[in-house]
N, C-alpha and C positions, 0 to 999 in steps of 0.2 A: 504494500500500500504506500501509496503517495506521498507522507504526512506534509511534509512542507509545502503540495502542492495546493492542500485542503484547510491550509492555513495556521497550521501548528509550527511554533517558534522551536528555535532550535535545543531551548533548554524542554519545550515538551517533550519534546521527542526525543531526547536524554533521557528523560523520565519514564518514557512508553517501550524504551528501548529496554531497560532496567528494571523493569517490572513494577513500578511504583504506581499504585490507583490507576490504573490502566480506565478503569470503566468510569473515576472522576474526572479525569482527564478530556475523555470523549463527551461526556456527560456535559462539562463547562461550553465547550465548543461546541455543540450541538445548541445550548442557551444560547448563547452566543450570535450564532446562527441565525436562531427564531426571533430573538429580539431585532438584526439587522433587518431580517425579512421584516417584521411589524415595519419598522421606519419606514421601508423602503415602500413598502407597501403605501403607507398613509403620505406621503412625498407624492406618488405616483397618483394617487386621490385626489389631491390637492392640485395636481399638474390639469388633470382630467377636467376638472371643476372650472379649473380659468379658462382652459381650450371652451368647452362647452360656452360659457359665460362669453367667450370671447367672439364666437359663432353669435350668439346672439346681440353681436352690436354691442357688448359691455368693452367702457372705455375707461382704465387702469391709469387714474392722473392724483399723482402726487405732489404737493408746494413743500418745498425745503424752506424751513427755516434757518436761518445763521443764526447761532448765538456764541458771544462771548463768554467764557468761563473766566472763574476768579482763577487764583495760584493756588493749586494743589498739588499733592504729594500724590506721587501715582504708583502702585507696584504691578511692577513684570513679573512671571514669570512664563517660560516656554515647557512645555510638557502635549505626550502626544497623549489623548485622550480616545480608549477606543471605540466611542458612542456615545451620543449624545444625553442618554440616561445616567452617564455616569460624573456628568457635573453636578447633581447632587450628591453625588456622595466627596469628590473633590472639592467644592465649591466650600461646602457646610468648616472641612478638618482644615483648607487653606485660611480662610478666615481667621480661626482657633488658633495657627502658629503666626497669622499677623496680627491677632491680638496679644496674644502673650510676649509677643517681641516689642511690646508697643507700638509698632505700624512702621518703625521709620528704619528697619535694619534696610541695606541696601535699596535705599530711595533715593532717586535721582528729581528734583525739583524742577518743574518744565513751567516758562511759562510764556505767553502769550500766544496759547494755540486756540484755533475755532473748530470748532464741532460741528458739525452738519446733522442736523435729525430728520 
């Protein structure tokens, strides 16, 4: 079998190699799976719905607003996330170690930028 082709990292399949939870393994991945499918699925709902709307003459008009913000403290950070359900569980713990560091460890201070909403 495939595994890397089917999307298992290389430390999985260290794992599946070596006999470790072979069936939580597949098990993860298979959720995994099902959850993109859901996404992909309701994406593809959503695409369907403006085509439709769009057939009938529906006209998709947005006004940007400019606004200036004050001086704030912004944090980065870069991480790959593997689906979009999973910013709640990042989002909530990220918080939690930017609170407990008082907000301002490696903060870079920007200012006079505009935002577009």
């Amino acid at each position: 079998m495939a595994l890397r082709q089917i999307g298992f990292s290389i430390d999985e399949i260290s794992l599946i190699l070596n006999g470790h939870n072979i069936a939580g393994i597949f098990s993860n991945r298979k959720t995994e799976f099902e959850a993109a499918i859901h996404e992909s699925q309701f994406q593809l709902s959503q695409i369907s719905h403006y085509l439709e709307r769009m057939k009938a003459d529906f006209n998709m008009s947005y006004q940007v607003a400019l606004k200036e913000l004050p001086e704030v403290i912004v944090y980065s950070k870069r991480m790959v996330i593997p689906n979009y359900n999973a910013y709640f569980d990042i989002i909530p713990k990220l918080g939690e170690v930017v609170a407990y560091s008082g907000g301002y460890s490696n903060c870079v201070l920007r200012r006079g930028y505009t935002v577009h909403v």
